[in-house]
C-alpha positions as CSV (number, residue, x, y, z in Angstrom):
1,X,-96.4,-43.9,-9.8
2,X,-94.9,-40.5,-9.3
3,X,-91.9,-39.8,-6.7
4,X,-92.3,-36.6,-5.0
5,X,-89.4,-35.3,-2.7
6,X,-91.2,-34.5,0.4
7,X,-89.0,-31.7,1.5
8,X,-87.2,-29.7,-1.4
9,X,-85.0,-28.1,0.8
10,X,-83.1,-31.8,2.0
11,X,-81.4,-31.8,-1.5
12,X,-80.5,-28.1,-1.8
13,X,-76.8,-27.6,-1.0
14,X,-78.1,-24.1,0.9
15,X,-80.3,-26.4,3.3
16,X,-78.0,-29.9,3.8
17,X,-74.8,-28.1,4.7
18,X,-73.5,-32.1,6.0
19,X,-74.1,-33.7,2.6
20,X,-72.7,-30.3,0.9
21,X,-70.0,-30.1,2.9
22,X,-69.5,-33.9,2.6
23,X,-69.7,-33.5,-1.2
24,X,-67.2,-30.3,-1.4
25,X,-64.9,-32.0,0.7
26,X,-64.3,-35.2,-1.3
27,X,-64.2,-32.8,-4.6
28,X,-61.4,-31.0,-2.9
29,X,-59.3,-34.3,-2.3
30,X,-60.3,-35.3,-5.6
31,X,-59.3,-32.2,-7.1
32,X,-55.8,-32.1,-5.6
33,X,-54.8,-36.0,-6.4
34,X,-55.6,-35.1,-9.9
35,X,-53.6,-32.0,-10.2
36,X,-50.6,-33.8,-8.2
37,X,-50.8,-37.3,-10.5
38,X,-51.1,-35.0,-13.1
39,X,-47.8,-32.9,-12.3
40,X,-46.0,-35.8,-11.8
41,X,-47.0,-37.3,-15.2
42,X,-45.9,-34.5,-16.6
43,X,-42.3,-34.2,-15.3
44,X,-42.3,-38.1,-16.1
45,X,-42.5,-37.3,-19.7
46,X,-40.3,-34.5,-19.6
47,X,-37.4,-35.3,-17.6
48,X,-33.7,-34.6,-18.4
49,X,-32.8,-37.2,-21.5
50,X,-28.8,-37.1,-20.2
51,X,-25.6,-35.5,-21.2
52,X,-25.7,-35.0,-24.5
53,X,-21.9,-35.8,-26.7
54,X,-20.8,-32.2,-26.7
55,X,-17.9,-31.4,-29.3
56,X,-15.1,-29.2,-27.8
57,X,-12.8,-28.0,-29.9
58,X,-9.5,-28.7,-29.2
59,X,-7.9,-24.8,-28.3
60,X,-11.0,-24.5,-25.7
61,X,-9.7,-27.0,-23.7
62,X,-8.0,-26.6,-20.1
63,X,-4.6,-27.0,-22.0
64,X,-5.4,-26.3,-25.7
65,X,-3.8,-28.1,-28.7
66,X,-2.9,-26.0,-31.0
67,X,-1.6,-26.7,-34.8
């Protein structure tokens, strides 16, 4: 048995402007979660480690010691 869609038009996004805009709508949410889980994964992975152990010589600092 053959399905036939009685009017072509119902399925074209032209035509249906509730399910299309429906559709688009939903994409557009979907869209933006993704790009703002995705920037926050990101910064997850590539946050500041800390201070790093910095070696100042000694005649650099705020009173130097000096030989």
């Amino acid at each position: 048995m053959e399905y036939e869609i009685d009017n072509p038009q119902e399925k074209d996004i032209k035509h249906n402007w509730v399910n299309s805009s429906r559709f688009l709508f939903y994409l557009q949410v979907f869209c933006i979660i993704a790009f703002i889980l995705g920037g926050c994964y990101r910064l997850y992975h590539q946050s500041y480690p800390g201070k790093p152990k910095v070696e100042v010589p000694d005649n650099t600092l705020y009173t130097p010691k000096y030989k």
